[in-house]
C-alpha positions as CSV (number, residue, x, y, z in Angstrom):
1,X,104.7,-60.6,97.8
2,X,105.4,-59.2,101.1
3,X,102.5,-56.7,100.6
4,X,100.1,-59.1,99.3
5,X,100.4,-61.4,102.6
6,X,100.0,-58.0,104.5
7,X,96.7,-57.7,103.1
8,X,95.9,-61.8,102.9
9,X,96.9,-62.4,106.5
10,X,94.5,-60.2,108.5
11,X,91.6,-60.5,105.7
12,X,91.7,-64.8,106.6
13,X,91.9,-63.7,110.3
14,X,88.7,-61.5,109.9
15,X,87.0,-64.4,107.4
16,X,87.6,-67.1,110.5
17,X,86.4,-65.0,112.9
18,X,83.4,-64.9,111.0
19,X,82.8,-68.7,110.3
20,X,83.6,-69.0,113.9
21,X,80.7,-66.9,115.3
22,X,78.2,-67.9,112.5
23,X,78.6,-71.7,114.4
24,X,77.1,-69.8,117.3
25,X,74.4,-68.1,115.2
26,X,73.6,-71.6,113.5
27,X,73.8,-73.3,117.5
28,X,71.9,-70.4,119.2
29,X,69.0,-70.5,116.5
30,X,67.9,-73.0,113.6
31,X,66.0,-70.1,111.9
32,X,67.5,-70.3,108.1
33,X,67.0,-66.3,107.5
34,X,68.6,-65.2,110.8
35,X,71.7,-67.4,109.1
36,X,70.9,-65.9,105.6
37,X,71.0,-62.0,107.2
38,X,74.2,-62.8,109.0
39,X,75.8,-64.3,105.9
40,X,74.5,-61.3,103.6
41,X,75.9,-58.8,105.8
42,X,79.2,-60.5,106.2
43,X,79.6,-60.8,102.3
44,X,78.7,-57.2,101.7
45,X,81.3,-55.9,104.4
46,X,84.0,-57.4,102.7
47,X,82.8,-56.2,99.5
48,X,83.2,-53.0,100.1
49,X,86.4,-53.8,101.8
50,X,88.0,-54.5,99.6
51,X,86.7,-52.5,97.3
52,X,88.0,-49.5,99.6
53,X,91.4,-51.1,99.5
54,X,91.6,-51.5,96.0
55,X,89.7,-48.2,94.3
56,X,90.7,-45.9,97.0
57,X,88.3,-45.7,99.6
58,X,89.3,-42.2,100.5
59,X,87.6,-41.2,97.3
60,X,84.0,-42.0,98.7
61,X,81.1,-40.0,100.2
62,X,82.9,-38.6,103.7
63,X,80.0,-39.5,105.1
64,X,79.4,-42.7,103.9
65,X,82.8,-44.1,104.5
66,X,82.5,-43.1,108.3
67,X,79.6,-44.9,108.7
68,X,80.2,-48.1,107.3
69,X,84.0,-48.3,108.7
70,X,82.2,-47.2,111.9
71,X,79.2,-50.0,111.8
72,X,82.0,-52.4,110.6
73,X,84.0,-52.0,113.6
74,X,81.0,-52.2,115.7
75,X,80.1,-55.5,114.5
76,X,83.6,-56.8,114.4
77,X,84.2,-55.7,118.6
78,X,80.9,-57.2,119.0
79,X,81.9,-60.5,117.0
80,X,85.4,-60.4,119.5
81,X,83.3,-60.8,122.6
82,X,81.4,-63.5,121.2
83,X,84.7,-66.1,120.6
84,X,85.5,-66.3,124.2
85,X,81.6,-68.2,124.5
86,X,82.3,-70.2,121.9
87,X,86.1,-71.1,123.2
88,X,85.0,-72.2,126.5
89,X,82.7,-74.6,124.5
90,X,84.9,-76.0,122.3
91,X,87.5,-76.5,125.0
92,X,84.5,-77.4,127.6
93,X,83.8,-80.3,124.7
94,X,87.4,-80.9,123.9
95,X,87.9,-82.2,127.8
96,X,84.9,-84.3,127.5
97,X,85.7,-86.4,124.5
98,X,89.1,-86.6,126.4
99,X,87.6,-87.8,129.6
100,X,85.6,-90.1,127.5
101,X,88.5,-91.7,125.4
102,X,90.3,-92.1,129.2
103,X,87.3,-93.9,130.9
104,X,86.1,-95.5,128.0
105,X,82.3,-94.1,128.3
106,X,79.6,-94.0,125.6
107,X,79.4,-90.4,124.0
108,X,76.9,-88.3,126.0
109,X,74.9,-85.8,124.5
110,X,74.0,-82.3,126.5
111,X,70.9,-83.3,126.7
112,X,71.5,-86.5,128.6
113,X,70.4,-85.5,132.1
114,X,67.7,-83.0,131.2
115,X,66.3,-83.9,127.7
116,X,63.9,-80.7,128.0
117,X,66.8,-78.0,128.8
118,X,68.9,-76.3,126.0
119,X,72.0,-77.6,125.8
120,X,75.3,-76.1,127.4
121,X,76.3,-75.3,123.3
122,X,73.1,-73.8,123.0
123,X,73.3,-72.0,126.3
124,X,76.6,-70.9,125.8
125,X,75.9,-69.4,122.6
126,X,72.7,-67.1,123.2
127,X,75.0,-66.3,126.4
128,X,77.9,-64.4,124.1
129,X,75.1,-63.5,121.8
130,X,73.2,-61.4,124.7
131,X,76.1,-59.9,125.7
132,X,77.6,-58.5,122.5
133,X,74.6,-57.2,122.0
134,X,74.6,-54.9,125.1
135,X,77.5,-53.1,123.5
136,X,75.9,-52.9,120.1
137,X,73.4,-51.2,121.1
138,X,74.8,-48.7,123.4
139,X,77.3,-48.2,120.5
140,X,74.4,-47.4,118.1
141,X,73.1,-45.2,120.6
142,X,76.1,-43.3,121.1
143,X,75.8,-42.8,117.2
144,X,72.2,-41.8,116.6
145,X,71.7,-39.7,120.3
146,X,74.8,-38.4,121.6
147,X,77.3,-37.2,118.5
148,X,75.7,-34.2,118.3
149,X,74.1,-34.2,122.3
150,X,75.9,-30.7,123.2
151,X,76.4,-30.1,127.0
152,X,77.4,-27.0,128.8
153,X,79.4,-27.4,131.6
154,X,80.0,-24.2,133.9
155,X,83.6,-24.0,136.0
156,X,84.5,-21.3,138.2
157,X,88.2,-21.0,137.6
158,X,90.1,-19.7,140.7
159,X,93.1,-16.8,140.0
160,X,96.0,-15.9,142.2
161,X,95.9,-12.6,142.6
162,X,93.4,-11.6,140.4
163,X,92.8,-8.3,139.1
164,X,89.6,-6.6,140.1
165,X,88.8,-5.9,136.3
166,X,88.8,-9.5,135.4
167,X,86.5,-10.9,138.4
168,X,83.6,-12.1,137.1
169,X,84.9,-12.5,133.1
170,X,83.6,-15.5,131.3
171,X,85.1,-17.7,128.7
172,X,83.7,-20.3,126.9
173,X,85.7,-23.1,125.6
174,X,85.3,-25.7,123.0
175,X,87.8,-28.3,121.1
176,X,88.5,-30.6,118.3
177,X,85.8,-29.6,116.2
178,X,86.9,-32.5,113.5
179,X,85.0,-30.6,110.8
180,X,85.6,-33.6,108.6
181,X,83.7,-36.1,110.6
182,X,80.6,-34.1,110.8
183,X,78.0,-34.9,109.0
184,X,75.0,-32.7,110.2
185,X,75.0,-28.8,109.8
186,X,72.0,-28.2,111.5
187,X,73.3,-30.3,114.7
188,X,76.6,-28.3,114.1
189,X,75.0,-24.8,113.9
190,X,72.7,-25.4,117.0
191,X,75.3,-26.1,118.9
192,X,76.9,-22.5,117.8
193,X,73.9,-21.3,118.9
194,X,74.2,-22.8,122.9
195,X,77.4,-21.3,122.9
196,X,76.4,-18.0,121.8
197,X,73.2,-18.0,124.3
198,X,75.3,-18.1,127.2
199,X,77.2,-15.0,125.9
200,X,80.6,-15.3,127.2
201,X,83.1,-12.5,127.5
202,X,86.0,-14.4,125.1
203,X,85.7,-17.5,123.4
204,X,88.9,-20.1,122.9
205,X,89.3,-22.8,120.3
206,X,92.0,-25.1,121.0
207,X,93.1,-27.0,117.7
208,X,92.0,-29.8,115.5
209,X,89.5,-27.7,113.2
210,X,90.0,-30.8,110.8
211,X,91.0,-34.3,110.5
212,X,93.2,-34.3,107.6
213,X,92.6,-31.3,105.1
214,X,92.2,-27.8,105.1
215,X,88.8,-28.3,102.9
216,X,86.9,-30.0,105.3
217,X,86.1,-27.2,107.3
218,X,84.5,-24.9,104.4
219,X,80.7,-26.2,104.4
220,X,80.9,-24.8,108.1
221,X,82.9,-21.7,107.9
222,X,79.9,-20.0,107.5
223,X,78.5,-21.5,110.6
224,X,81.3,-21.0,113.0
225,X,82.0,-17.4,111.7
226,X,78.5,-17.0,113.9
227,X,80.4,-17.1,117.4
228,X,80.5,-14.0,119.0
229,X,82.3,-12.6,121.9
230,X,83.1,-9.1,122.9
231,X,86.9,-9.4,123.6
232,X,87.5,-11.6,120.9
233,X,87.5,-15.3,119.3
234,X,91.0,-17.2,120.6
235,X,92.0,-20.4,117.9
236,X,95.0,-22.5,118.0
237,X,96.1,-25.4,115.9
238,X,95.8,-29.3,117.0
239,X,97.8,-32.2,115.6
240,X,95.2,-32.9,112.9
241,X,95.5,-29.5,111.5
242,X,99.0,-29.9,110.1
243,X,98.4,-32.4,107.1
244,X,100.6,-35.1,108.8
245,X,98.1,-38.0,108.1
246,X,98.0,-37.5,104.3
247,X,100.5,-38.5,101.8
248,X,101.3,-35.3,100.1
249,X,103.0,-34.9,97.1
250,X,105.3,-32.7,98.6
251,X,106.1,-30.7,101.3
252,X,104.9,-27.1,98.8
253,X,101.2,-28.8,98.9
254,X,101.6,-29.6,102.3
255,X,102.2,-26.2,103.3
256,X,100.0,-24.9,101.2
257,X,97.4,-26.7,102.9
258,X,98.3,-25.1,106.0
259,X,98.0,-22.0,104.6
260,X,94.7,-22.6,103.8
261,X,93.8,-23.4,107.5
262,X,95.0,-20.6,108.5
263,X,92.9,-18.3,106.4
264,X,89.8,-20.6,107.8
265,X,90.6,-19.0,110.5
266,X,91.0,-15.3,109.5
267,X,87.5,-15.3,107.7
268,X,85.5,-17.1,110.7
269,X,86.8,-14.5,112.5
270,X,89.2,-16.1,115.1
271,X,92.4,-14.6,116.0
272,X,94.9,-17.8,115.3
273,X,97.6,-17.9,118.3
274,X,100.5,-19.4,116.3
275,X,103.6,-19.0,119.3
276,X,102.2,-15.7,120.1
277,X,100.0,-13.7,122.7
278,X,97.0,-11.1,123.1
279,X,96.9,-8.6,125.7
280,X,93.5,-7.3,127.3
281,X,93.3,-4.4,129.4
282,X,91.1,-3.2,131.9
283,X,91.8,-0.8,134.7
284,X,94.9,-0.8,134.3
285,X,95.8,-4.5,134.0
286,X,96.8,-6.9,131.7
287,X,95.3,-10.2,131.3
288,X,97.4,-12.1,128.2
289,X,96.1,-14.6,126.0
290,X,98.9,-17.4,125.2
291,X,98.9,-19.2,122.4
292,X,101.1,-22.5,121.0
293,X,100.8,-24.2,118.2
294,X,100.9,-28.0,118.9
295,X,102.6,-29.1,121.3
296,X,103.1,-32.7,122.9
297,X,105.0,-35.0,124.8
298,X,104.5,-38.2,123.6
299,X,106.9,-38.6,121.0
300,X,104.1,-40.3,118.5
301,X,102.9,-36.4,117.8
302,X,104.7,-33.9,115.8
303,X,105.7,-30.9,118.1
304,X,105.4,-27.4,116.4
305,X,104.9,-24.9,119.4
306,X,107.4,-22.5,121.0
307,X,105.9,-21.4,124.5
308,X,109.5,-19.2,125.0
309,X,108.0,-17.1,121.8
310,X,104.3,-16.8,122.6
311,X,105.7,-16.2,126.7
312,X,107.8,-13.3,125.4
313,X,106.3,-10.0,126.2
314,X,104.0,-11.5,128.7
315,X,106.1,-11.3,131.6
316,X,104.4,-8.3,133.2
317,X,100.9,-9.4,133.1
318,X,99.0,-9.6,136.0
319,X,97.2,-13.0,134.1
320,X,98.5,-15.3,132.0
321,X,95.8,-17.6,130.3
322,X,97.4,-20.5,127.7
323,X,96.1,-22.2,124.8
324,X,97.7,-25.5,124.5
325,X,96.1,-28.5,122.4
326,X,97.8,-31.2,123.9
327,X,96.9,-31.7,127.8
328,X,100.4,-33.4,128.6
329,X,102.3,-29.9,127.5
330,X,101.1,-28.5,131.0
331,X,103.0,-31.2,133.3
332,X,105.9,-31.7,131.0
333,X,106.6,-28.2,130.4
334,X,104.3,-25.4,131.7
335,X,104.1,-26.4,135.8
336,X,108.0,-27.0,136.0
337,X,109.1,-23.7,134.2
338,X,106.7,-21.3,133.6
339,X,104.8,-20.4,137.3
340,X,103.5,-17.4,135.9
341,X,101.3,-18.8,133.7
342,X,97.6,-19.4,135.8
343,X,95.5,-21.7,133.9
344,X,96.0,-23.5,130.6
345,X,93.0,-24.5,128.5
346,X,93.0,-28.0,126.7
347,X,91.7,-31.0,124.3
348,X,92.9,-33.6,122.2
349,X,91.6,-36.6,124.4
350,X,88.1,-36.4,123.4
351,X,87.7,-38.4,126.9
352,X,87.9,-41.2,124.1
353,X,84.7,-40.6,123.3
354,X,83.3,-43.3,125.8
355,X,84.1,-43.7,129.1
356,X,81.7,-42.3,132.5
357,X,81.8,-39.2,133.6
358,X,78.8,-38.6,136.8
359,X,78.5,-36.9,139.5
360,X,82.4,-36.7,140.2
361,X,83.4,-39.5,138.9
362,X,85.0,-40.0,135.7
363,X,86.5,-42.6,133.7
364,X,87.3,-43.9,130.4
365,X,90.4,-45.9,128.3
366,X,91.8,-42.1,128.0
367,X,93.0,-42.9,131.8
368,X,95.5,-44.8,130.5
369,X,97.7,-43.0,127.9
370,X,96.8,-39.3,130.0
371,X,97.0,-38.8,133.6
372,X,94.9,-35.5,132.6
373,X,92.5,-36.1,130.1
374,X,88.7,-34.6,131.0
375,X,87.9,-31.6,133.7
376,X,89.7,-29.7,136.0
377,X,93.1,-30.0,137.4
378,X,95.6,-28.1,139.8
379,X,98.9,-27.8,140.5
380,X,99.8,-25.8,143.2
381,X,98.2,-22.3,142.0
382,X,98.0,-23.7,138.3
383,X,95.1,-25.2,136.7
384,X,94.5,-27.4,133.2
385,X,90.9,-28.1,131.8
386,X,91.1,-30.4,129.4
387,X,88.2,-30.1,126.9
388,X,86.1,-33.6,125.6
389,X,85.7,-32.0,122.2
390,X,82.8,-30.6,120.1
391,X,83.1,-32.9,117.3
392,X,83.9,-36.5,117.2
393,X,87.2,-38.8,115.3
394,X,86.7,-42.3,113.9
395,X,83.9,-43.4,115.9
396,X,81.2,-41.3,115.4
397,X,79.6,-40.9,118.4
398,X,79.7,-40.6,122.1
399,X,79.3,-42.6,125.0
400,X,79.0,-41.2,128.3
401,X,81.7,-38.6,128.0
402,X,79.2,-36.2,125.5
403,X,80.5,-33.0,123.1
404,X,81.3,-30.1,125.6
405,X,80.6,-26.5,125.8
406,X,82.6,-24.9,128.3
407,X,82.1,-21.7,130.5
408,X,84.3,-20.3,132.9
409,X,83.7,-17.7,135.3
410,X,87.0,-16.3,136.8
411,X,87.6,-16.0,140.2
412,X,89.7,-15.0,143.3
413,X,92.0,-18.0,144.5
């Protein structure tokens, strides 16, 4: 029973917010077929609503199922800005039947004073309408233009004390891939090929190769295997790459699904980190590559990294470079007890996928659960990037804070 109303109870939420805006579609306009589109596209969503919830949605085209939970939520946050128009209508006519009860006064139409206006109902209505559709559209925007809109963004990164050898060495950088959001391999592989054509020195990865599943990544293995650097390709796992958002069987698949992942990573190419470190020498000095499987501190994401294990062994490097998923490992752990370590490279956020990021300013709903969550940061002589993401989660498609491709050029402090 208790399930049934937790399925019931939002679907008649969802059902009245629709009857509730198609009285401003049948105010703003008395064209039938405007009406008859609004109603078929209403019916069909909750057709397939509920078919997802009853045959298993999960089990559709990946692609189709993005899309259409994607346009569905579109149309639902555009349907939420609409209500408030029609609330301050209803209440705006509420007061008047009031005030007319109270005084005793005929019943006045909108229309009393200025029979050739619109009405305030009328007015009110094509006012919400307008603006949910500003949203709409820069939402299908975001889809169509900017989910695959690659950007390369080039950061000189400052080092204390830095070796001759290294002055000058570039590293590109990209994050959350989401391999099972994609659904374009030629946007993918072009993108591989900006990275490539700027010909960096090393290359990092940091976590979230997929969203759920190990097997989402192999219709572009063959596609990422195609980054080269000289020194090397750097990976480390994100919190989507561990399985913990599927309902396994039991914790033999689940592992074995790891597994998996981590072979993804061995034939692309891409020496996997896991709690562990790579030294590079030149001249005579070290440069070490840390890296830590996920690691967070917001207790709603597992924590599997060890940065005592991968820091082990590094102590006599002249640089110490660390590959961390999570942005909120460097403040929580890395700036209070390990000094040493001069940079730490960054994702997860996405930037939220929306948000404004020009010409030095930046901003976007990641703001508020991250205090670092897009660009450059420094603490003392420490620096975090954080990394938008190459791929895109959920919404599929970016807003003002666009896929990223990032080169750094090290540098004396």
């Amino acid at each position: 029973m208790r399930n049934v109303l937790f399925f019931l109870l939002p679907l008649a939420i969802l059902i009245f917010i629709d009857w509730y805006v198609y009285q401003a579609i049948r105010t703003a306009t008395q064209r039938n077929f405007v009406h008859h589109i609004y109603i078929g596209i209403s019916i069909s969503f909750y057709i397939l609503l509920i078919s997802a919830l009853l045959f298993d949605g999960r089990s559709w085209n990946p692609t189709l199922r993005t899309y259409i939970f994607s346009v569905y939520v579109i149309l639902l946050a555009c349907k939420l800005i609409i209500v408030p128009f029609i609330l301050m209508d209803d209440i705006r006519r509420v007061l008047q039947w009031i005030y007319q009860q109270i005084a005793l006064s005929p019943t006045l139409s909108d229309n009393t004073v200025h029979p050739n206006a619109i009405s305030r109902s009328v007015f009110l209505s094509r006012a919400g309408i307008t603006v949910a559709a500003i949203p709409f559209v820069g939402l299908l925007y975001g889809i169509i233009k900017n989910a695959y809109n690659y950007q390369v963004n080039k950061v000189n990164l400052p080092i204390a004390n830095l070796p001759d050898g290294f002055e000058g060495m570039t590293i590109a950088q990209i994050s959350d891939i989401h391999t099972g959001s994609f659904t374009n391999l030629k946007a993918v592989a072009r993108g591989v090929s900006m990275l490539n054509e700027l010909r960096p020195d090393i290359v990092f990865f940091t976590g979230d190769l997929v969203n759920n599943t190990a097997d989402e990544a192999l219709p572009y293995i063959d596609i990422f295997k195609k980054i080269q650097a000289p020194l090397g390709v750097f990976s480390i796992t994100g919190n989507h790459d561990y399985g913990d958002y599927v309902p396994w069987k039991n914790a033999t698949e689940k592992r074995a699904n790891f597994q998996k992942l981590v072979q993804h990573h061995a034939t692309m190419g891409w020496k996997l980190l896991l709690n562990s470190h790579h030294i590079i020498e030149r001249e005579g000095k070290q440069l070490a590559i840390l890296g830590v499987e996920n690691w967070s501190a917001h207790a709603r994401f597992h924590t599997y990294g060890n940065l005592a294990t991968a820091h082990k062994g590094t102590e006599n490097c002249d640089v110490k470079l660390l590959l961390s998923h999570d942005p909120s490992h460097w403040r929580a752990e890395v700036v209070p007890h390990y000094p040493d370590i001069n940079a730490v490279f960054s994702g997860h956020t996405h930037g939220f996928q929306a948000g404004i990021n020009w010409k030095g300013f930046k901003w976007s709903p990641a703001k508020l659960m991250y205090k670092e969550w897009l660009g450059l940061y420094q603490e003392g002589q420490q620096y975090l990037y954080v990394n938008p993401g190459y791929g895109f989660l959920g919404y599929p498609g970016r807003i003002g804070i666009l896929p990223e491709i990032t080169l750094f050029r090290l540098t004396k402090a």
